[in-house]
TORPALUM-916893 format. One line per field, with one value per residue (C-alpha): residue in one letter; x, y, z; chain; residue number from 1. Coordinates in nm, 3 decimals. Last residue first. Layout:
REM TORPALUM-916893
aa = c(A, ...);
x = c(X, ...);
y = c(Y, ...);
z = c(Z, ...);
ch = c(A, ...);
i = c(NUM, ...);
//
This chain:
REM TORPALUM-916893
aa = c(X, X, X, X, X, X, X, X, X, X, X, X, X, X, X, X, X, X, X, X, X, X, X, X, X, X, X, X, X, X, X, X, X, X, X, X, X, X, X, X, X, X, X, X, X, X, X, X, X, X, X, X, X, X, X, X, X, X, X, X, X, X, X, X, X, X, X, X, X, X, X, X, X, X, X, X, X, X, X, X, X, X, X, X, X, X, X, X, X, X, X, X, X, X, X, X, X, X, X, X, X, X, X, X, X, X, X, X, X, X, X, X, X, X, X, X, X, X, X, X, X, X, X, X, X, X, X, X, X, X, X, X, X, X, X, X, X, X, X, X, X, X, X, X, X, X, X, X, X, X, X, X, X, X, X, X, X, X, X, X, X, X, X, X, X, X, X, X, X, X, X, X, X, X, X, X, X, X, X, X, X, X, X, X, X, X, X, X, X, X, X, X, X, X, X, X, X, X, X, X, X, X, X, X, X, X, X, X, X, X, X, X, X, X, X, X, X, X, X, X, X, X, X, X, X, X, X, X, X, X, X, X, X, X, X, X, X, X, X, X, X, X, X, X, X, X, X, X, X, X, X, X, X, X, X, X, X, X, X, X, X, X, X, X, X, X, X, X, X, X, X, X, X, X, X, X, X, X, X, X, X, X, X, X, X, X, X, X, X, X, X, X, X, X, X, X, X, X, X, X, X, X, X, X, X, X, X, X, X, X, X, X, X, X, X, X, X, X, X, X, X, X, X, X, X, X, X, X, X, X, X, X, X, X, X, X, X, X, X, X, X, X, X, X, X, X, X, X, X, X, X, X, X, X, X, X, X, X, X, X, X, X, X, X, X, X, X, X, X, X, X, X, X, X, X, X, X, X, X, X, X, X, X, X, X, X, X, X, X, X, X, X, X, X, X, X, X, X, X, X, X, X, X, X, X, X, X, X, X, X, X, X, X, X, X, X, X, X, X, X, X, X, X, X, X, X, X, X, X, X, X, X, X, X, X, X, X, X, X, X, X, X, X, X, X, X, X, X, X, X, X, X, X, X, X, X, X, X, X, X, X, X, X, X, X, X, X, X, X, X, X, X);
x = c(7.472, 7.593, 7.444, 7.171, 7.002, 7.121, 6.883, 6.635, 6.704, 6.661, 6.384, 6.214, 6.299, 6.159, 5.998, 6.179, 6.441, 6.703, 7.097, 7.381, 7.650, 7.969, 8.142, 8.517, 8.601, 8.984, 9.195, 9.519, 9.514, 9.179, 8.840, 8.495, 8.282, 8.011, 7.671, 7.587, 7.200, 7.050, 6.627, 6.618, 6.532, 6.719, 6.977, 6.995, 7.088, 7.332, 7.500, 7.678, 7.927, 8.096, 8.050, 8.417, 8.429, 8.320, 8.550, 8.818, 8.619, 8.593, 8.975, 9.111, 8.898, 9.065, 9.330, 9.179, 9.094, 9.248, 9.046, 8.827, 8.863, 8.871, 8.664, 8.304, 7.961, 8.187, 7.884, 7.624, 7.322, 6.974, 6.693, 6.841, 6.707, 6.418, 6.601, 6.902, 6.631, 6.523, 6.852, 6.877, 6.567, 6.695, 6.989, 6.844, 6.581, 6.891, 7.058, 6.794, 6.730, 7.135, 7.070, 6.787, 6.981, 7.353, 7.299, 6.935, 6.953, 7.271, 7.165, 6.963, 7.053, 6.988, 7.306, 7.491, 7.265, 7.272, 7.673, 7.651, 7.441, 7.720, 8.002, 7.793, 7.745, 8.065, 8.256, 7.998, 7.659, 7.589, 7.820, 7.780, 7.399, 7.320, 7.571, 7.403, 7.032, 7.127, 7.280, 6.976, 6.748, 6.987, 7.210, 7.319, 7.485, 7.317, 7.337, 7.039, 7.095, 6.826, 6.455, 6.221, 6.440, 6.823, 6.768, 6.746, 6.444, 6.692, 6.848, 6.605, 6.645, 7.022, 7.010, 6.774, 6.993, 7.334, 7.134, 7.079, 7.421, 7.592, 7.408, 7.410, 7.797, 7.872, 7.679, 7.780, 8.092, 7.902, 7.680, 7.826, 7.680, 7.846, 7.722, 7.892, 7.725, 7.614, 7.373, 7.332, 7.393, 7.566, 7.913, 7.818, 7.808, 8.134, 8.262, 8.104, 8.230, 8.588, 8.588, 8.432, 8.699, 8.998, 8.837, 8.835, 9.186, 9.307, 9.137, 8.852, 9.018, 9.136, 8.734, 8.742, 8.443, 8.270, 8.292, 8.180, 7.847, 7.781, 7.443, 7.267, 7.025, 6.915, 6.862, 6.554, 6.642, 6.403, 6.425, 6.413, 6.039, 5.892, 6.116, 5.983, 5.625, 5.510, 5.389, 5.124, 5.145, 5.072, 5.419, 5.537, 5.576, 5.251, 5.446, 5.237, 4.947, 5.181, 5.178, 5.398, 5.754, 5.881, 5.795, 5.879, 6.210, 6.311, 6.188, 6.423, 6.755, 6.687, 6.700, 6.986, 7.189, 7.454, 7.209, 7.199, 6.850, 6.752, 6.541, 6.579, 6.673, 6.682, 6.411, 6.413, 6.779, 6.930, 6.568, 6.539, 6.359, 6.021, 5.815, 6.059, 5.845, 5.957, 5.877, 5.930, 6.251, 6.333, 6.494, 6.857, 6.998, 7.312, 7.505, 7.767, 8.180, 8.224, 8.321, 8.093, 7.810, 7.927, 7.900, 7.591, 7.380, 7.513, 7.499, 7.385, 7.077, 7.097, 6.947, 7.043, 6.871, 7.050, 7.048, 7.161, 7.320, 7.694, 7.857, 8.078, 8.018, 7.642, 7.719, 7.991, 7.755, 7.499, 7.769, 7.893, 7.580, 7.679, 7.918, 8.213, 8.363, 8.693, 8.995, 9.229, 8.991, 9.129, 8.880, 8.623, 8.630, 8.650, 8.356, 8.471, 8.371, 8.061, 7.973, 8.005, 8.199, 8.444, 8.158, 8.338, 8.139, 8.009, 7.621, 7.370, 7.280, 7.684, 7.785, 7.661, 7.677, 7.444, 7.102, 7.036, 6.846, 6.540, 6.448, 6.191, 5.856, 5.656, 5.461, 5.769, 5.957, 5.652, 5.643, 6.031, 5.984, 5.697, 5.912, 5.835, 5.707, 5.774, 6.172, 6.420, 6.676, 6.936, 7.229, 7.052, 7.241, 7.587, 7.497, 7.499, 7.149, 7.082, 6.790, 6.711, 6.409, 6.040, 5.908, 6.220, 6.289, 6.541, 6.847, 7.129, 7.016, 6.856, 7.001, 6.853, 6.794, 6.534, 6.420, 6.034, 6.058, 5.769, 5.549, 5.482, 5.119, 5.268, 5.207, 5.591, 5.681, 5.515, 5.643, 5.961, 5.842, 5.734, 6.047, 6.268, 6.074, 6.165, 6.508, 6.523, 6.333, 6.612, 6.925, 6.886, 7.195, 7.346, 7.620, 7.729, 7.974, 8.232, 8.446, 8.607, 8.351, 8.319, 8.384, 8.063, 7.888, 7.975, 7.868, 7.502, 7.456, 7.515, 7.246, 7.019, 7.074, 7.003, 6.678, 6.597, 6.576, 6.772, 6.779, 6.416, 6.359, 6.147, 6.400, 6.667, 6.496, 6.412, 6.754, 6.872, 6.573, 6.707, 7.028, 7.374, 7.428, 7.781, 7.849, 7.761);
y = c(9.771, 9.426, 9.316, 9.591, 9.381, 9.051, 9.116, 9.210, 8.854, 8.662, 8.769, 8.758, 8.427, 8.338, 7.990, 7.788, 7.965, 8.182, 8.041, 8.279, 8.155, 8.422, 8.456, 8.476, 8.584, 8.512, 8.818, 8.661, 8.847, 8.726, 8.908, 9.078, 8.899, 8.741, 8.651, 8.292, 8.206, 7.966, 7.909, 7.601, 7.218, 7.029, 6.839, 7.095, 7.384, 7.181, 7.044, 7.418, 7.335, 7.027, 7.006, 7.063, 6.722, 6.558, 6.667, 6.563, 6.191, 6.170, 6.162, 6.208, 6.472, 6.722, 6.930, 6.867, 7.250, 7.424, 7.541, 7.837, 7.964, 7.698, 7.554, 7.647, 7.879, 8.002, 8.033, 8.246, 8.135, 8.371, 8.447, 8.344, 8.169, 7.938, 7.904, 7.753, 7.478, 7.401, 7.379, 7.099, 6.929, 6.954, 6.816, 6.528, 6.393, 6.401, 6.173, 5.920, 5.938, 5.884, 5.552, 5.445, 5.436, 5.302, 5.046, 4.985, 4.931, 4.706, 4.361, 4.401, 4.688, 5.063, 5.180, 4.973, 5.107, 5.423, 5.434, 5.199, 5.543, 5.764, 5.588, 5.584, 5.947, 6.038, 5.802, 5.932, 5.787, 5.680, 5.386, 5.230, 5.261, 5.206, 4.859, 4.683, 4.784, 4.586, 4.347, 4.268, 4.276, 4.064, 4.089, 4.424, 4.615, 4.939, 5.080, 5.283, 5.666, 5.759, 5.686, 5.420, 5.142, 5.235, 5.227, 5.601, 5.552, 5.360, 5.751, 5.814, 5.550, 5.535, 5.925, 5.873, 5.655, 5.857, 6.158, 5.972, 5.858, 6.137, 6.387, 6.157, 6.149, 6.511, 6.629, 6.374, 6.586, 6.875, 6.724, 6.911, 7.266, 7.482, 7.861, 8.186, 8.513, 8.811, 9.058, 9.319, 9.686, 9.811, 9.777, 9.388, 9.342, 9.500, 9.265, 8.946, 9.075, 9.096, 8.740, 8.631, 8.805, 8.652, 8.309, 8.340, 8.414, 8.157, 7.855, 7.654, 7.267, 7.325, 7.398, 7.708, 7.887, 7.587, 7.427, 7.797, 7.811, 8.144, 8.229, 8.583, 8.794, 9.083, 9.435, 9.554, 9.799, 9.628, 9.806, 9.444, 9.365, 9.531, 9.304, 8.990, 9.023, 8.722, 8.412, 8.244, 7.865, 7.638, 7.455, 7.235, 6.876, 6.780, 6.885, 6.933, 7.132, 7.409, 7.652, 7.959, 8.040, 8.122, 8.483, 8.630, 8.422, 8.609, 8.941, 8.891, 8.746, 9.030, 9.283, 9.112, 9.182, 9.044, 8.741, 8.285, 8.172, 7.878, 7.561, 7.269, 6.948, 6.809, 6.574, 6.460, 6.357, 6.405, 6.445, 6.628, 6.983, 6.980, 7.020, 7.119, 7.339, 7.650, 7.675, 7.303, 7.296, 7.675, 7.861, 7.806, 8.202, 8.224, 8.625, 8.584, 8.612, 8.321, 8.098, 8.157, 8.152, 7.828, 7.714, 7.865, 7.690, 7.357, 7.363, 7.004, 6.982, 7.358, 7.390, 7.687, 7.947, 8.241, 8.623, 8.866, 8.731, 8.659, 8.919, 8.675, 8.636, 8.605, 8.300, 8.192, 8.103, 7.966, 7.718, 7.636, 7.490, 7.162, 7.284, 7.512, 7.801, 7.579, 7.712, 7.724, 7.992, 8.252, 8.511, 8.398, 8.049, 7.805, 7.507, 7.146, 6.952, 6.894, 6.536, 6.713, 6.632, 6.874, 7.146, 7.174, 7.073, 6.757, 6.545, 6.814, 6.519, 6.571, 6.876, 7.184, 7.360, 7.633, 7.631, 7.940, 8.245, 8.284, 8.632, 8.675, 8.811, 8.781, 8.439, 8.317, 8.329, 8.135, 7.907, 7.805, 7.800, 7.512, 7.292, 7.320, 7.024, 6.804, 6.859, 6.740, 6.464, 6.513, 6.371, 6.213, 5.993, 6.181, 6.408, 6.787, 6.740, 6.678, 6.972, 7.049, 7.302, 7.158, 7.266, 7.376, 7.138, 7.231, 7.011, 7.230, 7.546, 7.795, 8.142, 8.471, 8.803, 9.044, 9.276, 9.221, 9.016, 9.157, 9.129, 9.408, 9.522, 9.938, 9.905, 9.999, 9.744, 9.481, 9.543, 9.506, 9.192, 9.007, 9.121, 8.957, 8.646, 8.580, 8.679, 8.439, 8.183, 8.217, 8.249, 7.977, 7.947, 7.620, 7.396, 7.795, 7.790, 7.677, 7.885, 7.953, 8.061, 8.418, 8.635, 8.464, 8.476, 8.840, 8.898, 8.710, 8.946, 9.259, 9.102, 9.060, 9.392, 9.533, 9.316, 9.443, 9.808, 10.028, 10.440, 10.440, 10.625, 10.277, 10.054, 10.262, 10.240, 9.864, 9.761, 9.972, 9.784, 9.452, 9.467, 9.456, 9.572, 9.570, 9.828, 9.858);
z = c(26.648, 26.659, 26.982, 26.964, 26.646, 26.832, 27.101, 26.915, 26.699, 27.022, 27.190, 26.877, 26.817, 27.142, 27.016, 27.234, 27.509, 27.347, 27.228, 27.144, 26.952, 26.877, 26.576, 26.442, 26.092, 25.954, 25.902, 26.035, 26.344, 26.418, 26.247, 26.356, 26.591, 26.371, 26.483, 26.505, 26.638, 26.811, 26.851, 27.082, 27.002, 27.224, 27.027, 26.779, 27.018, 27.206, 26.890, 26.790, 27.049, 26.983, 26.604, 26.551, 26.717, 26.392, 26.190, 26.475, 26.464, 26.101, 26.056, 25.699, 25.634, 25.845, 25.677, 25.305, 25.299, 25.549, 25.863, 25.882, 26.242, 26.535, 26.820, 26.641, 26.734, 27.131, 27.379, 27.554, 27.632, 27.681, 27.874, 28.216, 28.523, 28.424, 28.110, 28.261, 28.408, 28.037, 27.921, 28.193, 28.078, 27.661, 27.823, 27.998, 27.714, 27.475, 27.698, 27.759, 27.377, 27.349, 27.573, 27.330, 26.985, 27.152, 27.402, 27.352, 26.949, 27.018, 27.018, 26.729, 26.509, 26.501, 26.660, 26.337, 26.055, 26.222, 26.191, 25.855, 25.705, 25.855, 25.692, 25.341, 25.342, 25.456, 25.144, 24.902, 24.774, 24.406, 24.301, 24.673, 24.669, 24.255, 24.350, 24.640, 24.509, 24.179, 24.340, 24.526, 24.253, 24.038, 23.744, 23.796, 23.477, 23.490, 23.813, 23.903, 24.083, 24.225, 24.210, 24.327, 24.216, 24.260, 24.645, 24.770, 25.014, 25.265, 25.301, 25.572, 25.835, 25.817, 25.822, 26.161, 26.312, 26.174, 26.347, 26.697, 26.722, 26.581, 26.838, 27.125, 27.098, 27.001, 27.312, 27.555, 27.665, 27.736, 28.002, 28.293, 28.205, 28.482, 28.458, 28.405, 28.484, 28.238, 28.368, 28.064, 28.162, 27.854, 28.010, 28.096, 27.779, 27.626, 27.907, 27.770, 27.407, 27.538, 27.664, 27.310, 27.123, 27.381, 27.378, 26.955, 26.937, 27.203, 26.965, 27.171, 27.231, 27.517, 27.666, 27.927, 27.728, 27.618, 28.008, 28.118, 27.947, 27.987, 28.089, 28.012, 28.161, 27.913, 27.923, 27.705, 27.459, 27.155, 26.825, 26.623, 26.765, 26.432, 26.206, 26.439, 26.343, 26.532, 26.415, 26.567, 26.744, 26.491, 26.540, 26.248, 26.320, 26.099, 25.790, 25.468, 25.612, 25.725, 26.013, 26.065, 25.972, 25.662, 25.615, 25.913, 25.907, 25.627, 25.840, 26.067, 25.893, 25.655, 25.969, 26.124, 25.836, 25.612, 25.607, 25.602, 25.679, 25.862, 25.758, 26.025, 26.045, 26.395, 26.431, 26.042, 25.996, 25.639, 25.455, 25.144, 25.201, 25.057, 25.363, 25.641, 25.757, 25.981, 26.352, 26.402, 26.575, 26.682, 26.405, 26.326, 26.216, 26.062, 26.015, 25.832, 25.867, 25.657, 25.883, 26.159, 25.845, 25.790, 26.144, 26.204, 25.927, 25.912, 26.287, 26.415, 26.162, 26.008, 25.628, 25.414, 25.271, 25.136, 25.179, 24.942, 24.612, 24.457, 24.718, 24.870, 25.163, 25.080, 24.799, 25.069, 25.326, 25.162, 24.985, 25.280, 25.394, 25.559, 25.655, 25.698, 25.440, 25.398, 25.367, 25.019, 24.855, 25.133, 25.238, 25.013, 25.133, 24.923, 24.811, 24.746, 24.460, 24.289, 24.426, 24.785, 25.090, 25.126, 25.282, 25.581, 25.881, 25.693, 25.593, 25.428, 25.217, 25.029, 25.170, 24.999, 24.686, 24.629, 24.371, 24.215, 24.170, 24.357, 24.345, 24.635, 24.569, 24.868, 24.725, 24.567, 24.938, 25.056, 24.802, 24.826, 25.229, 25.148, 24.864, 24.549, 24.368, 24.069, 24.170, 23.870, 23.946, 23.738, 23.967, 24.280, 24.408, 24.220, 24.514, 24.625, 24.761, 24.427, 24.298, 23.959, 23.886, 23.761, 24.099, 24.337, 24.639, 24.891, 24.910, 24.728, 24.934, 24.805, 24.680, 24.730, 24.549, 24.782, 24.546, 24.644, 24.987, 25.164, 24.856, 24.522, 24.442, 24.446, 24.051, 23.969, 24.224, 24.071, 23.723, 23.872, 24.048, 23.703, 23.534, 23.837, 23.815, 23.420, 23.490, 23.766, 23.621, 23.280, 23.496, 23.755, 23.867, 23.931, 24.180, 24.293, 24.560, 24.382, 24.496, 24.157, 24.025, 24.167, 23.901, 23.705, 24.045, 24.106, 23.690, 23.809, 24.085, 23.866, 23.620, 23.890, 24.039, 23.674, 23.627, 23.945, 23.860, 24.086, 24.060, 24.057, 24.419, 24.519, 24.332, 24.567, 24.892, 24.812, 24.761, 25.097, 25.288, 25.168, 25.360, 25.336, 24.976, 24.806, 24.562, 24.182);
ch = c(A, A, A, A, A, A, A, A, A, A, A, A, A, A, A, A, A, A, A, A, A, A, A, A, A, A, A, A, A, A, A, A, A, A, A, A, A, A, A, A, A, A, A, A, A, A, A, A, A, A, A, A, A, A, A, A, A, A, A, A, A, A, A, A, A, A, A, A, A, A, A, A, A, A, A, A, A, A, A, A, A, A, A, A, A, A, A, A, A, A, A, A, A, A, A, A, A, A, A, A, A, A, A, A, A, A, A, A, A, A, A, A, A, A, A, A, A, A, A, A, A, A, A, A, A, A, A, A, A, A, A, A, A, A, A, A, A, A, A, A, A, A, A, A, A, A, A, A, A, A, A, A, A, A, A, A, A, A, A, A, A, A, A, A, A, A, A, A, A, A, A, A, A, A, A, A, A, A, A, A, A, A, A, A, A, A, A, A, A, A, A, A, A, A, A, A, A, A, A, A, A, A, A, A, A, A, A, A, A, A, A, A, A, A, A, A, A, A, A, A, A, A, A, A, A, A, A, A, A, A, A, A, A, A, A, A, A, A, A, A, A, A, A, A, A, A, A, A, A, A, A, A, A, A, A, A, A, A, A, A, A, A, A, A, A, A, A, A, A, A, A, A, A, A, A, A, A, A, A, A, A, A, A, A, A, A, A, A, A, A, A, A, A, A, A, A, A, A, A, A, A, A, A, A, A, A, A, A, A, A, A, A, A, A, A, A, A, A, A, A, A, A, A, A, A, A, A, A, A, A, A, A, A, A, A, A, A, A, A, A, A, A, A, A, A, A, A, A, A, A, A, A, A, A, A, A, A, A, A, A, A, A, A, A, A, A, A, A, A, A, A, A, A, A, A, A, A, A, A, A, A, A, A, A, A, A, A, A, A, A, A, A, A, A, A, A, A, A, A, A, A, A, A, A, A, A, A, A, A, A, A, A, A, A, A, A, A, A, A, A, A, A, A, A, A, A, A, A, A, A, A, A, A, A, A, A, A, A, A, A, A, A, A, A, A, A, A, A, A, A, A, A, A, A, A, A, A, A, A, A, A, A, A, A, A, A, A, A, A, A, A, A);
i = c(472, 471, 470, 469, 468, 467, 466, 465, 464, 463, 462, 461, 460, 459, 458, 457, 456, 455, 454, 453, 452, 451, 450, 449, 448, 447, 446, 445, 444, 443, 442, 441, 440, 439, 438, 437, 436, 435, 434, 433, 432, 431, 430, 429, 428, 427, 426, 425, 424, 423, 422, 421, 420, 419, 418, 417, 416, 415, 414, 413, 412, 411, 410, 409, 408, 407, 406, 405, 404, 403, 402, 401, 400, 399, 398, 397, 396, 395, 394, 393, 392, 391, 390, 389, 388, 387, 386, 385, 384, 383, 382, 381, 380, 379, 378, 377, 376, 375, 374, 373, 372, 371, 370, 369, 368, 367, 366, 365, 364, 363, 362, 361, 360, 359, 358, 357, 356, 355, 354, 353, 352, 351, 350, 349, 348, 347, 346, 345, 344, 343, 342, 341, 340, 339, 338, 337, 336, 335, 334, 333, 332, 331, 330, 329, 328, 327, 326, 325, 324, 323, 322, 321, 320, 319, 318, 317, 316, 315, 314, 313, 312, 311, 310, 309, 308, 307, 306, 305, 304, 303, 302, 301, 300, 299, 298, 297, 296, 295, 294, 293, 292, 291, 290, 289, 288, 287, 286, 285, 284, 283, 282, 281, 280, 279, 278, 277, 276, 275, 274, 273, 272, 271, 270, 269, 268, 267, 266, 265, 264, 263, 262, 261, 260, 259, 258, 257, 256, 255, 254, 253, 252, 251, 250, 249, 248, 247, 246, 245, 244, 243, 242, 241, 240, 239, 238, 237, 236, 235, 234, 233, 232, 231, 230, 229, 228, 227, 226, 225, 224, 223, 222, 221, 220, 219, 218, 217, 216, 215, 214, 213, 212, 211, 210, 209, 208, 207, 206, 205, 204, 203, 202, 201, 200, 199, 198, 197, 196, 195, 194, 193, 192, 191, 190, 189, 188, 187, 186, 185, 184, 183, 182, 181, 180, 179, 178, 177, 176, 175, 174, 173, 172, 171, 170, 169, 168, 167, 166, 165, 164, 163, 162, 161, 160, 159, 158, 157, 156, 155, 154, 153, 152, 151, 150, 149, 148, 147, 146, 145, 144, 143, 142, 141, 140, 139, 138, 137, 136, 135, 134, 133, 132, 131, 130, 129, 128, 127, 126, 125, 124, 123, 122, 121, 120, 119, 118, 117, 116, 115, 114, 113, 112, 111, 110, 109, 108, 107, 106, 105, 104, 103, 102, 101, 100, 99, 98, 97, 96, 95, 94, 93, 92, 91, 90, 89, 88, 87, 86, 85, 84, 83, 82, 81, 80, 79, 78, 77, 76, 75, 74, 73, 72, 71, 70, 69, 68, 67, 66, 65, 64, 63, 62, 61, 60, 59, 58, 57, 56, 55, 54, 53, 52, 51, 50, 49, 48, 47, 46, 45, 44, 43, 42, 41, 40, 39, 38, 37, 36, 35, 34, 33, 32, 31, 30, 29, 28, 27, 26, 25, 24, 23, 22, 21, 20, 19, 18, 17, 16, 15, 14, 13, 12, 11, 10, 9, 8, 7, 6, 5, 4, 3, 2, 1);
//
């Protein structure tokens, strides 16, 4: 059986009955059985997935099927699934079944999604590299040895890879694009608030955000057709109404586009991507887009605002996780406060821990102005500035990561170059826009490169039209 892009080929071929989707599941479930060694994987949900895939067949054969119908997808390690496992790739929360299903899990039920396993992922969504998790490190499928990027590498790699057809992941400061940059993907981040986070375990609550992971900018399109819209379990979702962004994909309209200049001149963006990029602004220009290069001076507070604010927020979040509640519990304590001392440090990781004492820290007396408030200040002035661009252009044009896949191992020993690999994926989070990473074919060394383009809030069909005729 070959490797399908798109859900539209699946369907064409259930429709003319040379495809069942018990077959595609069972082909899907021999890739992830050939596949183990990435690690991609932390379960698959072989008996509701077989179950599910009946139900939808019979579906189809009654013309009652959903949107999704012979779409196979995995969810992200820290999306709830009723009466399924989920950890957020922690020994905090090793066992721990789900009572409820998250919102995007109902919706992709409702249309008749495949849901067939839980992927790895960094440790409460927290890395760039996917080296944080309780389960072990995920490879890339190009080269097992590099990372696939963070926090949902194992999204990326389950698509890469050929183990199922779209994934969900969950994008706080890039944990969608950067992985999928990796991996040679297509990531979408959705504007804050236009999908519910209902369901999805908390890393840092004003930036998370669901996005899907796609060979195709169709899937990415109607997935996030599905998704989006209104919820009465998360009060930040938008009720504004949901366009049908598969039927705005055919779009020829020429666009105006902003490069941020300090991203593309930056030392630390590799040679190989600068040249790919440079190349791709041209290729633009030839099809009659206006592209022009713009100064965006606040590029060196990105990273800064963006760990301070999210380690506050983490800090804030992870306090639930105590021993008591539910979690991990030691079982030798001899008081209540050794108790929630020793469940914490025996059941979060080295990353998770740093960044809680980060928030922990900026959240304090004495320095909650400094550190908390200042980045606030910050935050306020780049979403403003964006804003201004987007008076001018209708979309931004930057480099998704610094580097290719690095080695595995290579940078965990400093937290600060991890963390720097965030540099240009952080704008989008930090202000709220729609960003997307499309991939750019390969370096010399047969790596994937990507692109970042960024659209104004709530444009996602702006955005995904224009990314349609972008890889076209």
């Amino acid at each position: 059986m070959k490797k399908y892009s798109s859900l539209k080929e699946i369907q064409t071929l259930v429709s003319q009955k040379q495809l069942t989707l018990p077959d595609l599941l069972a082909y899907y479930f021999k890739q992830i059985k050939n596949n183990e060694h990435l690690n991609a994987f932390n379960e698959v949900f072989f008996y509701s997935a077989e179950v599910q895939a009946d139900v939808v067949q019979k579906k189809i054969e009654e013309g009652t099927q959903g949107k999704l119908a012979g779409m196979i997808i995995g969810i992200k390690d820290n999306i709830c699934y009723k009466d399924h496992i989920v950890t957020a790739s922690s020994k905090m929360l090793d066992g721990f079944v789900s009572p409820y299903s998250s919102t995007v899990v109902q919706r992709l039920l409702q249309e008749d999604a495949i849901i067939i396993g839980r992927l790895n992922c960094d440790e409460f969504a927290m890395g760039g590299s996917n080296e944080t998790s309780y389960f072990g490190a995920v490879g890339n499928a190009v080269n097992p040895e590099l990372v696939p990027g963070g926090s949902s590498g194992g999204s990326a790699v389950a698509v890469q890879a050929d183990m199922c057809l779209a994934a969900l992941g969950t994008d706080t400061g890039g944990s969608v694009r950067q992985p999928a940059a990796f991996c040679g993907q297509i990531g979408l981040k959705p504007t804050y608030g236009r999908i519910s986070r209902y369901g999805v375990i908390a890393y840092a609550s004003s930036f998370d955000q669901v996005g899907p992971i796609t060979s195709s900018v169709e899937d990415a399109a109607l997935l996030l057709q599905v998704l989006a819209g209104a919820d009465d379990h998360d009060s930040t979702v938008s009720s504004l109404s949901v366009p049908d962004y598969p039927a705005h994909l055919n779009s020829s309209k020429k666009q105006k586009i902003a490069v941020l200049k300090e991203t593309i001149d930056s030392e630390a963006l590799d040679p190989e991507i600068k040249a790919a990029i440079l190349k791709s602004i041209e290729e633009l220009k030839a099809k009659g887009h206006a592209v022009e290069y713009v100064s965006f001076d606040l590029l060196d507070y990105l990273v800064p605002a963006y760990y301070i604010l999210t380690t506050a927020e983490a800090s804030s979040n992870l306090s639930r996780y105590d021993g008591v509640h539910y979690g991990h519990r030691n079982t030798e304590a001899k008081s209540l406060n050794e108790l929630y001392k020793l469940s914490r440090a025996e059941g979060f990781g080295d990353e998770v821990k740093r960044r809680i004492l980060l928030g922990t820290f900026v959240l304090s007396a004495g320095y909650y102005d400094a550190y908390y408030q200042k980045a606030q200040q910050v935050r306020r002035l780049i979403r403003e500035k964006l804003d201004v661009l987007f008076e001018d252009y209708d979309l931004i044009l930057s480099p998704v990561a610094p580097t290719p896949a690095f080695k595995i191992g290579d940078n965990m020993q400093d937290p600060l170059v991890m963390y720097m690999a965030d540099i240009f994926t952080v704008l989008p989070s930090l202000s709220g826009n729609p960003a997307i990473a499309l991939p750019l074919g390969n370096n010399e060394s047969g790596l994937p490169l990507s692109i970042q383009f960024i659209a104004k809030h709530f444009e996602e069909d702006q955005l995904l039209a224009f990314s349609h005729a972008f890889l076209s």
